[in-house]
N, C-alpha and C positions, 0 to 999 in steps of 0.2 A: 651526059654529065656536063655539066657549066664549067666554065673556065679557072673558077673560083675551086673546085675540087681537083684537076687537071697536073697540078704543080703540089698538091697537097697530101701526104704519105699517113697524114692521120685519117683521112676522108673515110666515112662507110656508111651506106644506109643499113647496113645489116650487124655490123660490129658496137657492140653496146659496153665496152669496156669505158669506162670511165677513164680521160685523159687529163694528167698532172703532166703540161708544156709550159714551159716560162716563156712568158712575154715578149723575151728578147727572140726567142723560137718562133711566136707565129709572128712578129714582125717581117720575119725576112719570106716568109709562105701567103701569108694573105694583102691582097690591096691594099694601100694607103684607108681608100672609103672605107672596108671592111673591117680593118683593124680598127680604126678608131672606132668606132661604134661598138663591133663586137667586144675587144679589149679594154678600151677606157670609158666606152658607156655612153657614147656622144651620140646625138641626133640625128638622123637626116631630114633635112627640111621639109614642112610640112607641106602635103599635096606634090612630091616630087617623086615618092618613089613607084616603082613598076609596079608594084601592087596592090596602090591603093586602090584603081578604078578597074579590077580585075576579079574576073568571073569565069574560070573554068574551071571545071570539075576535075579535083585531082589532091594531090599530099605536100604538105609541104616540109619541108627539112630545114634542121640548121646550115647555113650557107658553110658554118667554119668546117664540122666535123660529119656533116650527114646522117644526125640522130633527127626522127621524126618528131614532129612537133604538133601540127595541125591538119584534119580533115580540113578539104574545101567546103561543105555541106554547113561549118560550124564559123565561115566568112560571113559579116553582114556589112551593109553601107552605114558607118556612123556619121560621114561626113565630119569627121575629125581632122582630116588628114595624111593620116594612116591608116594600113593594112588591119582590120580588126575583125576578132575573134570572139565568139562567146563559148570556147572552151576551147581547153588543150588536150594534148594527151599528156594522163598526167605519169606516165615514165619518161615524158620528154622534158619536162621542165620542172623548175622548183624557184622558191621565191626568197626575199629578202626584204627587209626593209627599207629604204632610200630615203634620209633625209637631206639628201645635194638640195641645193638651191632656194634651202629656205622654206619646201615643202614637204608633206608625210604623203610618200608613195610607197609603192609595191611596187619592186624589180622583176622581172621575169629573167630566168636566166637558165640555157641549157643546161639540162643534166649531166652529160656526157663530156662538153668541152669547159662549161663555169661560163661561157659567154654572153654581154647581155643581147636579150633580144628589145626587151621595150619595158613597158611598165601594165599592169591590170587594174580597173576601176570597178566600181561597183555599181554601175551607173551603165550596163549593158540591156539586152532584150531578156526574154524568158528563153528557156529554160532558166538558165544561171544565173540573172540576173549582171554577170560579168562582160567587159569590154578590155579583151586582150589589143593594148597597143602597139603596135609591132613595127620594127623598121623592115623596109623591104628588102634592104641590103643584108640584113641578114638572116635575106629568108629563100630557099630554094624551091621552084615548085615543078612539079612532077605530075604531067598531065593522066589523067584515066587512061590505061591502055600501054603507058611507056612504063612501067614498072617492070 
């Protein structure tokens, strides 16, 4: 388990209870990087995080709560950026609208904790057609075999 779960009493890959924490809660349990991203929605810089140029075969979790999110099989290279997906699991996540910054997107945001992960385009490969953007920070990955 990551360091990021280690300090954190709501962590589970297996516990699927949906978590109502305030803000001022996970401030003092998750990183500075992780919070801001996961609780206020902020970015990490593009082509910076650990998984964007990554390639092994395995699962990935939300970093905050350790609800599953992504098969590695359903990773492609967009050269975006970012960690990108052309499907989720869809008990891991659920969406919203995002009009910040003067644009019309799609939020992605854990089921389990409400945390964002990234945003989905429609502008991916086939099967779906879709382009899960994801930050790496708030994303955990669990290689084939350490389950």
């Amino acid at each position: 388990m990551e360091s990021q779960a280690k300090n954190n009493p709501y962590y589970s890959r297996t516990d699927k209870t949906e978590l109502k924490i305030s803000n001022d809660e996970w401030k003092t349990i998750l990183s500075p990087d992780l919070y801001a991203v996961a609780r206020e929605a902020a970015t990490e810089r593009a082509f910076t995080g650990k998984y964007n140029e990554f390639d092994e075969l395995g699962e990935y979790f939300c970093a905050v709560c350790g609800n599953h999110l992504f098969r590695s099989t359903s990773k492609f290279s967009s050269s975006c950026g970012w960690p990108s997906f052309f499907e989720a699991d869809k008990e891991g996540v659920y969406y919203k609208r995002d009009l910040a910054y003067g644009m019309d997107r799609v939020e992605v945001l854990c089921k389990r904790c409400d945390s964002h992960l990234g945003h989905v385009f429609d502008d991916g490969p086939k099967p779906t057609g879709l382009r899960y953007c994801m930050n790496s920070v708030s994303l955990e990955f669990v290689p084939d075999g350490e389950m």
